[in-house]
Backbone as CSV, one residue per row, in Angstrom:
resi,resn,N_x,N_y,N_z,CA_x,CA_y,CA_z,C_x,C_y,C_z
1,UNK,-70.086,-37.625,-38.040,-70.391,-36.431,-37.301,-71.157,-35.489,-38.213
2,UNK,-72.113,-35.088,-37.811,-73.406,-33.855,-38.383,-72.508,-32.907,-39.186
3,UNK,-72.430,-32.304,-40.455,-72.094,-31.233,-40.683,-72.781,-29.982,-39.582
4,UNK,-73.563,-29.723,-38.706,-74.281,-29.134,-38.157,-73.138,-28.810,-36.462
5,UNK,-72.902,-29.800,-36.240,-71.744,-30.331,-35.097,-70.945,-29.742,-35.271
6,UNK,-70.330,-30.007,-36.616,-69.174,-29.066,-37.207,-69.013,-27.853,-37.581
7,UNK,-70.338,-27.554,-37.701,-70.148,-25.830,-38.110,-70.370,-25.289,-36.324
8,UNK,-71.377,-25.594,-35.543,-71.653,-25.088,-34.290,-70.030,-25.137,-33.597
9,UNK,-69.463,-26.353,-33.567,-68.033,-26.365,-32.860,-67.137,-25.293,-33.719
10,UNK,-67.178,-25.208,-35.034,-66.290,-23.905,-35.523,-66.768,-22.594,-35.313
11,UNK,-67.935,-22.109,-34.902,-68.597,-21.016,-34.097,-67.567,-20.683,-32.703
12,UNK,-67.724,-21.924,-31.787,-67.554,-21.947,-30.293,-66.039,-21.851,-30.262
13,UNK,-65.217,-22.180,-31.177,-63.481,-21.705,-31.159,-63.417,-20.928,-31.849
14,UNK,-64.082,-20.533,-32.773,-63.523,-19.481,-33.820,-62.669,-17.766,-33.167
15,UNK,-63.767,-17.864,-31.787,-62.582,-16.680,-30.970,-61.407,-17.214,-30.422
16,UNK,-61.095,-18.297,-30.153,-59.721,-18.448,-29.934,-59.292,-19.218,-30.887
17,UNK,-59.389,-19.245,-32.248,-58.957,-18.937,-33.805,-58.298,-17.191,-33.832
18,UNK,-59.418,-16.637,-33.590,-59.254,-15.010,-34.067,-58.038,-14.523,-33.061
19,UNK,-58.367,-15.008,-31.966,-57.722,-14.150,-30.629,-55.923,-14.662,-30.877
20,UNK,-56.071,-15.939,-31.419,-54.383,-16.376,-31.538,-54.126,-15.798,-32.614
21,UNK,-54.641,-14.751,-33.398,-53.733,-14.973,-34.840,-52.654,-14.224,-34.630
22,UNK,-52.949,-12.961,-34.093,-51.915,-12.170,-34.293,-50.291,-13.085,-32.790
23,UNK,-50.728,-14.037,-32.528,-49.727,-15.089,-31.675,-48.815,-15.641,-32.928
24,UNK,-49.640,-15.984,-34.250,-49.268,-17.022,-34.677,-48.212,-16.190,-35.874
25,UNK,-48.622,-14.801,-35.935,-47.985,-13.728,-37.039,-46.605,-13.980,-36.912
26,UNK,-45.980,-14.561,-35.894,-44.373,-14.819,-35.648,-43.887,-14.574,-34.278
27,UNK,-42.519,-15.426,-34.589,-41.898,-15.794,-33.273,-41.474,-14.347,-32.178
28,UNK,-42.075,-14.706,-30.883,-41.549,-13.631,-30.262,-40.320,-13.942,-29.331
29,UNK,-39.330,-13.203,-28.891,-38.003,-13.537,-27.824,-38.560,-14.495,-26.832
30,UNK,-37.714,-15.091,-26.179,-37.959,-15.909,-25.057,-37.968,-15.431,-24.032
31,UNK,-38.845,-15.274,-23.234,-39.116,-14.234,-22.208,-40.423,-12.947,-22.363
32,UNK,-40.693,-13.280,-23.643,-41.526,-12.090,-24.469,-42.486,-12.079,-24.059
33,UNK,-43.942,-11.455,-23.805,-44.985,-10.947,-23.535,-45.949,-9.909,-24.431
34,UNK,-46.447,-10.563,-25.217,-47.356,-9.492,-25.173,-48.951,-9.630,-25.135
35,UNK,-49.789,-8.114,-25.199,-50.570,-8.120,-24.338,-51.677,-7.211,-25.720
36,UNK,-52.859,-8.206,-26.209,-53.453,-7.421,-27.052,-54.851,-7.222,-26.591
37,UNK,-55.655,-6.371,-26.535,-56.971,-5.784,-26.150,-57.360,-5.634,-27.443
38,UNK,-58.849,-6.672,-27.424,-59.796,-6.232,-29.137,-61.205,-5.586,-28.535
39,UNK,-61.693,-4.994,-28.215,-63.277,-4.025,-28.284,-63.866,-3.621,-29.371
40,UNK,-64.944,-4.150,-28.837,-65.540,-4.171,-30.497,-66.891,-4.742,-30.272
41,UNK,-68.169,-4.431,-31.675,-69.287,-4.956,-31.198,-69.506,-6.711,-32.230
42,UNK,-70.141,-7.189,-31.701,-70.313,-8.737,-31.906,-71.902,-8.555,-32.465
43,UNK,-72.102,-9.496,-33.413,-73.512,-9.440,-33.496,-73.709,-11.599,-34.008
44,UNK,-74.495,-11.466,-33.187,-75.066,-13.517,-34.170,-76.514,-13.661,-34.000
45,UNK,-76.545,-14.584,-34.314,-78.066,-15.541,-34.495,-77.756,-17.223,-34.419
46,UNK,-78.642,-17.384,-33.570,-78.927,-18.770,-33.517,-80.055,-19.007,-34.213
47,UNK,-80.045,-20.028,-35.502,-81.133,-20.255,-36.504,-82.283,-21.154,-35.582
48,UNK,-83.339,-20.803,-36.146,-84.234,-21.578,-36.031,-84.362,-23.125,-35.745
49,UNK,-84.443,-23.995,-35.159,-84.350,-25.534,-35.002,-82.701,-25.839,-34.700
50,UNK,-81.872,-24.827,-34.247,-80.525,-25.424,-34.201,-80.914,-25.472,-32.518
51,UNK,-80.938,-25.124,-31.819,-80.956,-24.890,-30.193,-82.374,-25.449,-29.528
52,UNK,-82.524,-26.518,-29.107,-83.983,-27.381,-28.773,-84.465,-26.152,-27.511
53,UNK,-83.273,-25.530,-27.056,-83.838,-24.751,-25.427,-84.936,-23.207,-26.440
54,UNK,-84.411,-23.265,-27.526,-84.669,-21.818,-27.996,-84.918,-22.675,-29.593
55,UNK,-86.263,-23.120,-29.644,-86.575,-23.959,-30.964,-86.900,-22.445,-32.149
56,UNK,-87.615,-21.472,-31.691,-87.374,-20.230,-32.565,-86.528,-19.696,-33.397
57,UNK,-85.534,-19.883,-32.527,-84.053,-19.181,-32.880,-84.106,-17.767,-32.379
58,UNK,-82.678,-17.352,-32.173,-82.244,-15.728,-31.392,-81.783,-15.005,-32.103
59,UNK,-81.705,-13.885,-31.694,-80.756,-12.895,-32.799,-79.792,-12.058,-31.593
60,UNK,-78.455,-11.441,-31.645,-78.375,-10.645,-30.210,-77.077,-10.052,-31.349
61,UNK,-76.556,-8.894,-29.881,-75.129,-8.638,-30.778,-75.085,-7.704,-29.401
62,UNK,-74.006,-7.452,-28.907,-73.197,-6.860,-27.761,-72.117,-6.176,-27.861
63,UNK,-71.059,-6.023,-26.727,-70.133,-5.408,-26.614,-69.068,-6.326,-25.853
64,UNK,-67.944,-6.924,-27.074,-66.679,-7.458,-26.640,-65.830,-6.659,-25.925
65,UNK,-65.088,-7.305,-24.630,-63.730,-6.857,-24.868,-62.986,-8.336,-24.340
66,UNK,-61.823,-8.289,-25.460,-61.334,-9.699,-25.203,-59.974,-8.967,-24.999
67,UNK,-58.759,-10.033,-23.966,-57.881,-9.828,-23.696,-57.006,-11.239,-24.327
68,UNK,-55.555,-10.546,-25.130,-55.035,-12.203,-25.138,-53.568,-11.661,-25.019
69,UNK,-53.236,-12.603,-24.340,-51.644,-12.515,-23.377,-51.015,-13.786,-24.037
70,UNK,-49.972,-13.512,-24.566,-48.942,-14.552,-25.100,-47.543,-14.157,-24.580
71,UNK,-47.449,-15.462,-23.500,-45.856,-15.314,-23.232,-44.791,-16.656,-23.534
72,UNK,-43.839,-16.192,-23.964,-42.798,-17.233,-24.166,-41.746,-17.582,-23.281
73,UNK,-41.836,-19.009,-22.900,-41.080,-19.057,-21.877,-39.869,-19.198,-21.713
74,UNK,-38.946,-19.385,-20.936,-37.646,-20.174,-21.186,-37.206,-20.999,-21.994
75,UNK,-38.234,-22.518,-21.634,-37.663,-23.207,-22.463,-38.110,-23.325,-24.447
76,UNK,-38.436,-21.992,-24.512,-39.128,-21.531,-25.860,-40.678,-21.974,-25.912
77,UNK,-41.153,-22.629,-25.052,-42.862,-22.992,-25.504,-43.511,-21.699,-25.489
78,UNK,-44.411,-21.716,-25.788,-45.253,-20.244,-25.774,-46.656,-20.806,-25.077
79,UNK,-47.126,-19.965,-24.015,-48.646,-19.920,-23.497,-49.573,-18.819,-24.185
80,UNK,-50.721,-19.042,-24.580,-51.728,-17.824,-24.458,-52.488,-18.578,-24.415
81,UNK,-53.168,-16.792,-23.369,-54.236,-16.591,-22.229,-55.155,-15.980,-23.269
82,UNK,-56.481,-16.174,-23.060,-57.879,-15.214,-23.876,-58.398,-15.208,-22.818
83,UNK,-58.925,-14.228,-22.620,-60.249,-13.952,-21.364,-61.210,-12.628,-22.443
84,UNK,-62.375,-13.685,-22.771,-63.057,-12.914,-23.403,-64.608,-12.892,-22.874
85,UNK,-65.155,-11.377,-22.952,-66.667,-11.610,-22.436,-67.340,-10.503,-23.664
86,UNK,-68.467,-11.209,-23.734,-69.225,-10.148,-24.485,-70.981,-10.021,-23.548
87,UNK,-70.982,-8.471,-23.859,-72.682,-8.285,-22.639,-73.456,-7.513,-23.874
88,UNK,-74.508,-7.930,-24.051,-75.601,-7.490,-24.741,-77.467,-7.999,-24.757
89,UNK,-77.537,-7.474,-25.167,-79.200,-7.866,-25.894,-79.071,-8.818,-27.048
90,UNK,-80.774,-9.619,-26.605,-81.104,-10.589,-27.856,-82.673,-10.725,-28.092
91,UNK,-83.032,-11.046,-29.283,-84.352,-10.847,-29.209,-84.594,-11.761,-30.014
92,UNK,-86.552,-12.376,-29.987,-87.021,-13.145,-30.887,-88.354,-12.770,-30.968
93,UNK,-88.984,-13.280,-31.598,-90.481,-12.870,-31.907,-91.480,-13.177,-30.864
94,UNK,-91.304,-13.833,-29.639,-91.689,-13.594,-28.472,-90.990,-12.558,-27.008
95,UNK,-89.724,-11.872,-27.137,-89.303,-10.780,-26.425,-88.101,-10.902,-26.356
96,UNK,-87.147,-10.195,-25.587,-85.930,-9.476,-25.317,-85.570,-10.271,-24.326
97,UNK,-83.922,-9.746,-24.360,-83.369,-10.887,-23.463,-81.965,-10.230,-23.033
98,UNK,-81.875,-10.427,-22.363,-79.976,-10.249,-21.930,-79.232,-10.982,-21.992
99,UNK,-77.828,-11.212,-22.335,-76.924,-12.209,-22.784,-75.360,-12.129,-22.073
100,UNK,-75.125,-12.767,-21.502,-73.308,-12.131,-21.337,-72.730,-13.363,-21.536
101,UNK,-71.492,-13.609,-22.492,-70.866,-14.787,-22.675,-69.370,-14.583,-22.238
102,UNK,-68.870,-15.662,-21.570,-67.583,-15.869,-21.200,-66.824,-16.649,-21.870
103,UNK,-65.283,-16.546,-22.348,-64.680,-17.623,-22.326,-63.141,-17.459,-22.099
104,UNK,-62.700,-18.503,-21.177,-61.660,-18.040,-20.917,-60.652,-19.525,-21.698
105,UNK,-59.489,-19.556,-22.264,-58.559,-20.535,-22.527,-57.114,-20.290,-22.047
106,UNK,-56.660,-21.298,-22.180,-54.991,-21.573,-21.861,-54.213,-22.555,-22.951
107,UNK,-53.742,-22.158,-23.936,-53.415,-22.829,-24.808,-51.693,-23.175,-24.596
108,UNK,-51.187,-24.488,-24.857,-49.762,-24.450,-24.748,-49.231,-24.885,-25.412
109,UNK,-48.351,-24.429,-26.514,-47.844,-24.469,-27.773,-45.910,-24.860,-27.357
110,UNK,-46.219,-26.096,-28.004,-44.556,-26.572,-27.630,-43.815,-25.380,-28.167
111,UNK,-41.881,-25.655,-27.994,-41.536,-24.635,-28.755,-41.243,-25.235,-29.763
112,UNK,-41.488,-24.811,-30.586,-40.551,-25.082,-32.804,-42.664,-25.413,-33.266
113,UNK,-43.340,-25.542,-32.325,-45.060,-26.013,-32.769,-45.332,-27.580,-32.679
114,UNK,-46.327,-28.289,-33.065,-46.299,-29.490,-32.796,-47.903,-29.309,-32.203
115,UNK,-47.569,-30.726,-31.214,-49.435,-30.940,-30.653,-49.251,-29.375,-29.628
116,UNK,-50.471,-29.058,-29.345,-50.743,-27.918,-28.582,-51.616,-28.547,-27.381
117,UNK,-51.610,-28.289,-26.554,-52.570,-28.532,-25.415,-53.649,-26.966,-25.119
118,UNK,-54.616,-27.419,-24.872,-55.539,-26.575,-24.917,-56.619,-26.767,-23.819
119,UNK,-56.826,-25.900,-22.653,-57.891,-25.668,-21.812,-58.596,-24.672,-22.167
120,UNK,-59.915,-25.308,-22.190,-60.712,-23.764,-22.233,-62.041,-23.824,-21.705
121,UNK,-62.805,-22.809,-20.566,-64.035,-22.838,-20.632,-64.703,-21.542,-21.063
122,UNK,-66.284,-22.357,-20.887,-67.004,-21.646,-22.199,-68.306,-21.081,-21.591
123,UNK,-68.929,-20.303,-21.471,-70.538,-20.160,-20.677,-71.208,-18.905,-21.654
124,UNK,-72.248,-19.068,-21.875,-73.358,-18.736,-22.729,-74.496,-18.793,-21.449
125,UNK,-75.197,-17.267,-21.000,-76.312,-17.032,-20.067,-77.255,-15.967,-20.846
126,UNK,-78.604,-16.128,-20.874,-79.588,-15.467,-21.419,-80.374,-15.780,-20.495
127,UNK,-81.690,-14.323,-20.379,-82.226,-14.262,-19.533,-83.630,-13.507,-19.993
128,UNK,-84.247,-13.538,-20.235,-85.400,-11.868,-20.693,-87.017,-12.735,-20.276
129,UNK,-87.414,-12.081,-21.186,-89.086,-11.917,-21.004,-89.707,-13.105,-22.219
130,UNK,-88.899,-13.278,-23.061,-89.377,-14.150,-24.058,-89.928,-15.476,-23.707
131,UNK,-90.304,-16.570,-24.402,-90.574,-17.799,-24.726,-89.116,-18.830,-24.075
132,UNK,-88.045,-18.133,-24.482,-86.450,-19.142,-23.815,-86.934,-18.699,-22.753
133,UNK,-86.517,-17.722,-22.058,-86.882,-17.485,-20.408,-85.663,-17.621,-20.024
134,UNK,-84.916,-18.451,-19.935,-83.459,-18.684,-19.269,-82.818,-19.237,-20.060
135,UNK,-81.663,-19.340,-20.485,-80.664,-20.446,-20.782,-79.430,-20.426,-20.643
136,UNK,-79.016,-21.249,-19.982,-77.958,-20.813,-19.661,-76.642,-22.948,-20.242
137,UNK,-75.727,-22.576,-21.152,-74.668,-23.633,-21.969,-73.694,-23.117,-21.534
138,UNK,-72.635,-23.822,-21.476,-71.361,-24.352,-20.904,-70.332,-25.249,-21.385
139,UNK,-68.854,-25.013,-21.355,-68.095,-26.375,-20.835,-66.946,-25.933,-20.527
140,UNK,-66.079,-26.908,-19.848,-64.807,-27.065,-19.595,-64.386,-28.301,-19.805
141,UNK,-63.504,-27.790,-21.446,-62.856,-28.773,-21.520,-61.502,-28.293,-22.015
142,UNK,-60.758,-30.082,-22.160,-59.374,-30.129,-22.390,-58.972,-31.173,-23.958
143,UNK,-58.112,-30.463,-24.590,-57.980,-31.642,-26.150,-56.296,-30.948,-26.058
144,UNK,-56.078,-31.637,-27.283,-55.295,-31.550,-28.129,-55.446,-31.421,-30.065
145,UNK,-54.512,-30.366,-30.067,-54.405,-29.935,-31.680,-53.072,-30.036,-32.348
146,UNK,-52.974,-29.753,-33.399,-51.604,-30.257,-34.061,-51.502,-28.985,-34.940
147,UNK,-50.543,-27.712,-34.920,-50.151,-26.792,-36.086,-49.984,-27.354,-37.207
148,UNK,-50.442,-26.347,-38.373,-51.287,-25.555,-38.863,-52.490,-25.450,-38.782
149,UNK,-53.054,-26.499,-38.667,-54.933,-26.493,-38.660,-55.752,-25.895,-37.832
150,UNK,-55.324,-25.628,-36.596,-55.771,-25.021,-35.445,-56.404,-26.233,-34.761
151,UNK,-57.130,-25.268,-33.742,-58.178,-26.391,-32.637,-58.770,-26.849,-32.814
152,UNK,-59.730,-26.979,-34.057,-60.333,-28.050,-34.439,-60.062,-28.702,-36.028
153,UNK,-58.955,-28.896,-36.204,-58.063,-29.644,-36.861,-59.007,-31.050,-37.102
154,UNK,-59.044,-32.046,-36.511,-60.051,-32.746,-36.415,-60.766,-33.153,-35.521
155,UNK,-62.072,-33.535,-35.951,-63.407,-34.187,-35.127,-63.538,-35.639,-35.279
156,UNK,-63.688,-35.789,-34.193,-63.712,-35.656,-33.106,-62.301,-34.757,-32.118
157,UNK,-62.684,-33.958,-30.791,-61.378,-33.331,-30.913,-60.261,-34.490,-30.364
158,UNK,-59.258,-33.975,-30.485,-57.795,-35.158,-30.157,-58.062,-35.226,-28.676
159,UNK,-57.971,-36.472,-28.092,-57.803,-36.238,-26.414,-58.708,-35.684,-25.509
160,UNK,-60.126,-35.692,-26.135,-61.066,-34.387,-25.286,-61.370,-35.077,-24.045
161,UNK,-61.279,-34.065,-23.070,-61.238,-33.889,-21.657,-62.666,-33.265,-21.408
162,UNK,-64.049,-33.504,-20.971,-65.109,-33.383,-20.563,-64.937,-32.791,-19.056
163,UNK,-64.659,-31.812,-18.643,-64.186,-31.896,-16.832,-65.602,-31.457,-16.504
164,UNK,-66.380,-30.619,-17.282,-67.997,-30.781,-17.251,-68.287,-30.010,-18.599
165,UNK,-70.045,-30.410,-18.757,-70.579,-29.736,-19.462,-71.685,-29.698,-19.285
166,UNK,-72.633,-27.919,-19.580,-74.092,-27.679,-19.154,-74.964,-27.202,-20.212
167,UNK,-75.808,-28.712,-20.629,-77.055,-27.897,-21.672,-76.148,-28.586,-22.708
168,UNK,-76.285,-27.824,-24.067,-75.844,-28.394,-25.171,-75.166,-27.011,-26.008
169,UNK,-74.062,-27.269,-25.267,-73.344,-25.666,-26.226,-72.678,-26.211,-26.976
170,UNK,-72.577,-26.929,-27.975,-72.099,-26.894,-29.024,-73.812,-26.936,-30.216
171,UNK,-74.584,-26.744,-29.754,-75.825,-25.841,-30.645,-76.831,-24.722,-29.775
172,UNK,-76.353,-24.287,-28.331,-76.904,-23.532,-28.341,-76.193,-22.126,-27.794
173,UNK,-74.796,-22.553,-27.995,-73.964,-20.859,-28.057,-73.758,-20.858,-29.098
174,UNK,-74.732,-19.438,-29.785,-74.031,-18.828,-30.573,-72.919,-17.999,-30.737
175,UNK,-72.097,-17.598,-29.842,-70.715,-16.572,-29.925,-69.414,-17.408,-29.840
């Protein structure tokens, strides 16, 4: 697998890396809930020759607000929810662009830790006046991970579930 594969796929989880940590800071009661809001501005670039739709490369940076809900259930497993979007501008040396990225997951963490099950989809839409013109990457999928390492623990992912995918977002979302 490309070192290139591997860094683009640690891009595309790295928010639900960030969004679980404060999940992972320690055990909450059974029955527990909580509910964290991050806002904040985002900035990336897609390099040059990484994205065939956008062979230039992009630059953009927006306005997050991500939501992540961790509840513990009865039988001690723990769920968290991320619903994250970011809306901004992007630009390249042929024009401006608009961007809004989604991603929403469902992660399910046995109780005591172990394999995790993990749904998540993903959408990356740009739009402007430039040379890209449109692009719009995607997926929904399903794996498995194993604590400590997180979600991409290893590559290929464990169990991956393809339920679709649009374009090539694992090199052409940058967020």
């Amino acid at each position: 697998m490309s070192t290139r594969f591997r860094s683009v796929l640690t891009l595309v989880v790295a928010t639900l890396i960030v969004g679980t940590s404060t999940a992972w800071a320690g055990p909450l009661a059974k029955g527990a809930n909580t509910h964290v809001v991050d806002d904040g501005t985002v900035s990336w670039t897609l390099p040059a020759g990484q994205c065939p739709a956008a062979p230039g490369g992009l630059t953009g940076s927006g306005e997050r607000h991500r939501v992540t809900i961790t509840k513990v259930n009865a039988d001690g497993s723990t769920t968290i929810i991320i619903n994250d979007v970011v809306r901004g501008t992007a630009w390249d040396a042929t024009g401006t662009y608009k961007f809004v990225y989604e991603n929403h997951s469902i992660d399910q963490v046995p109780a005591g830790g172990g394999v995790h099950q993990i749904s998540m989809e993903d959408n990356f839409i740009l739009n402007g006046n430039g040379s890209v013109g449109h692009l719009a990457v995607g997926f929904n999928w399903a794996w498995t991970y194993t604590d400590p390492n997180g979600p991409i623990d290893v590559l290929p992912l464990a169990n991956l579930v393809e339920r679709s995918t649009r374009g090539e977002p694992l090199l052409c979302d940058p967020i």
